[in-house]
C-alpha positions in Angstrom: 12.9 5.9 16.0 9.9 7.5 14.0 7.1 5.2 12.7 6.8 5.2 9.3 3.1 5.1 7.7 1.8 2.1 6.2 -1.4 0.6 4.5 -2.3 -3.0 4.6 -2.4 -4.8 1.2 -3.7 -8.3 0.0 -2.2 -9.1 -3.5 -4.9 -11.4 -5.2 -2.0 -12.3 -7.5 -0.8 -14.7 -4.8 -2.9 -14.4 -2.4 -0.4 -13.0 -0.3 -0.5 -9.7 2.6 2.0 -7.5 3.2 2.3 -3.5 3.7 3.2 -1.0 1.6 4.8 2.1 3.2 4.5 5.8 2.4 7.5 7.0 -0.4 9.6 10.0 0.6 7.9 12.6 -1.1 4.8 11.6 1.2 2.2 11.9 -1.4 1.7 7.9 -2.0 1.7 4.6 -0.5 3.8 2.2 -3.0 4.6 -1.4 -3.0 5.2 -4.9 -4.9 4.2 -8.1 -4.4 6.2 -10.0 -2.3 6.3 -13.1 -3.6 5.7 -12.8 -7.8 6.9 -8.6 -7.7 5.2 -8.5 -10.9 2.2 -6.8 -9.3 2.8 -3.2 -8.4 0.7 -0.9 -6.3 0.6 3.0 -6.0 -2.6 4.4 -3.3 -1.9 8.0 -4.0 -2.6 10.1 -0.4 -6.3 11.8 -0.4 -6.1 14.7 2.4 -9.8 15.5 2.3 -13.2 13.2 1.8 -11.0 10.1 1.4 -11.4 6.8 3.5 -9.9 5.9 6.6 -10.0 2.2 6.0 -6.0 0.8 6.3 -6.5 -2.4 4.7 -7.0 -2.8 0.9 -6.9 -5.4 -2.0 -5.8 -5.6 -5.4 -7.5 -6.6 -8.7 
């Protein structure tokens, strides 16, 4: 079984972690709150000069 790629997120919304998995295409990370799924979160992929940080927040 391959791994699939994940980032770590907190959602401020409700103060709540989860992860949020790369899509299919493999150009973004995209997810939803888990417990209020009105916030939704796309980190689009960065080959070059990005960050190699794994855990995030959102606003």
């Amino acid at each position: 079984m391959k791994k699939r790629p994940f980032i770590g997120v907190t959602f401020k919304c409700c103060n709540v972690y989860s992860r949020i998995y790369l899509n299919e295409d493999g150009t973004a990370y995209t997810g939803i709150c888990p417990r209020c799924y009105k916030k939704r979160v796309v980190v689009n992929v960065v080959e070059k000069g990005g960050t190699k940080e794994r855990f995030f927040e959102t606003e």
